[in-house]
C-alpha positions in Angstrom: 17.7 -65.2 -10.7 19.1 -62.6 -13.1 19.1 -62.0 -16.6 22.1 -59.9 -17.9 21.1 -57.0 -20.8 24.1 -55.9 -23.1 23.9 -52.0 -23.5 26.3 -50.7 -26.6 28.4 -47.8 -25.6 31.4 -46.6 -27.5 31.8 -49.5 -29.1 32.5 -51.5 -26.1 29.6 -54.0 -24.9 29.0 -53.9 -21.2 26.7 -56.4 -19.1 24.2 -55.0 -17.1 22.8 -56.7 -14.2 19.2 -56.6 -13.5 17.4 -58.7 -11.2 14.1 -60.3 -11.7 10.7 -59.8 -9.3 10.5 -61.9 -6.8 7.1 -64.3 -6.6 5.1 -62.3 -4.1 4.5 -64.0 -1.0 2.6 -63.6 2.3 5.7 -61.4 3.7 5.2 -59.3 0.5 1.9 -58.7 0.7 2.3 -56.9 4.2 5.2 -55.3 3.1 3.4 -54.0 -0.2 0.4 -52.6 2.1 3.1 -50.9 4.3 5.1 -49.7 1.2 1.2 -48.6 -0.3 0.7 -46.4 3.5 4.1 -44.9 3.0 3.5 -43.6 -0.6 0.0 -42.3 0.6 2.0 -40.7 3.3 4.3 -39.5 1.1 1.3 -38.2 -1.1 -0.4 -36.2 1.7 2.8 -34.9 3.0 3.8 -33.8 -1.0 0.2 -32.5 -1.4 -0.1 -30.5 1.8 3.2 -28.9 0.7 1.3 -28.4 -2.8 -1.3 -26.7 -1.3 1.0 -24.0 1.1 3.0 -23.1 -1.8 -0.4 -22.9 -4.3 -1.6 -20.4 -1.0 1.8 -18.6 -0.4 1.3 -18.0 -4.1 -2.0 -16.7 -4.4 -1.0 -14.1 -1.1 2.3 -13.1 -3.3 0.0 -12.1 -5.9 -2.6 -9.9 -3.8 1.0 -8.3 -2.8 2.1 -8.0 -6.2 -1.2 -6.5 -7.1 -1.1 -3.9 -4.2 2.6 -3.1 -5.2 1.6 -2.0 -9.0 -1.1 0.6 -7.7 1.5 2.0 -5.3 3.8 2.4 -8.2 0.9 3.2 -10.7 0.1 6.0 -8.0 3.4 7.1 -7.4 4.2 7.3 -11.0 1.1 10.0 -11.0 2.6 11.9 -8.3 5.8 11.9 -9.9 4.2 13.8 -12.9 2.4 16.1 -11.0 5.5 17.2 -9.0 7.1 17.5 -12.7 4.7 19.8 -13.8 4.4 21.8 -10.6 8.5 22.3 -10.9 8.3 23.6 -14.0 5.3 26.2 -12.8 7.7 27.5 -10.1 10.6 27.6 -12.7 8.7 29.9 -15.1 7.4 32.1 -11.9 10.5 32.3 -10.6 12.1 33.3 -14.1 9.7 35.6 -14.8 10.1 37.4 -10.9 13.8 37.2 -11.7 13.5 39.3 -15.2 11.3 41.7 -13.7 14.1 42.8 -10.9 16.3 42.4 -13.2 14.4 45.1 -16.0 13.8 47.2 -12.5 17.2 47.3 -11.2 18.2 48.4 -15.0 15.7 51.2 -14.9 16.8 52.1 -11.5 20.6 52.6 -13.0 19.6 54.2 -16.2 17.4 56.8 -14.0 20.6 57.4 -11.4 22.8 57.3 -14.3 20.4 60.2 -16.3 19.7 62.2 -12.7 23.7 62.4 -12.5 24.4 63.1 -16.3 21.2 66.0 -15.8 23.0 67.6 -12.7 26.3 67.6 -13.9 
């Protein structure tokens, strides 16, 4: 038995064939309670994959968590490192003026000592 339902579509009508349920009979039965076994199956299978992915999840998390302090700590390194650079920039500017202030003394004093002799 089958009924025919006419769908529209671009103007042009085209017949779709659909069958009708079948009256359920002894055979069905069996096969409905082996069809019902498969879903549940199915259902177990699907929800101990569920429950993996719900765990693998919760573990990414905890490594997700443990990431962001490594970076959060990392980040405060990187600023301490900053600020220490620029300590040993000014020192070392500051050494580097004062040979520099001495070596001009040092040439104005053998530049005065040659100008006195002469």
């Amino acid at each position: 038995q089958s009924v025919f339902f006419w769908r529209m579509g671009r103007g042009k009508r085209k017949p779709k064939h659909q069958t009708l349920p079948k009256k359920k009979s002894r055979k069905s039965a069996s096969t409905a309670e082996e069809k019902i076994s498969a879903i549940e199956a199915e259902l177990e299978q699907t929800k101990s994959s569920l429950l993996q992915s719900i765990e693998q999840a919760v573990s990414n998390n905890d490594v997700l968590v443990e990431l962001e302090e490594n970076s959060h700590q990392l980040a405060a390194k990187g600023a301490d490192f900053s600020k220490n650079v620029n300590k040993v920039e000014r020192k070392y500017a500051w050494l580097n003026r004062k040979y520099t202030i001495l070596l001009i003394l040092l040439v104005l004093m053998v530049v005065a000592a040659v100008l006195y002799y002469i």
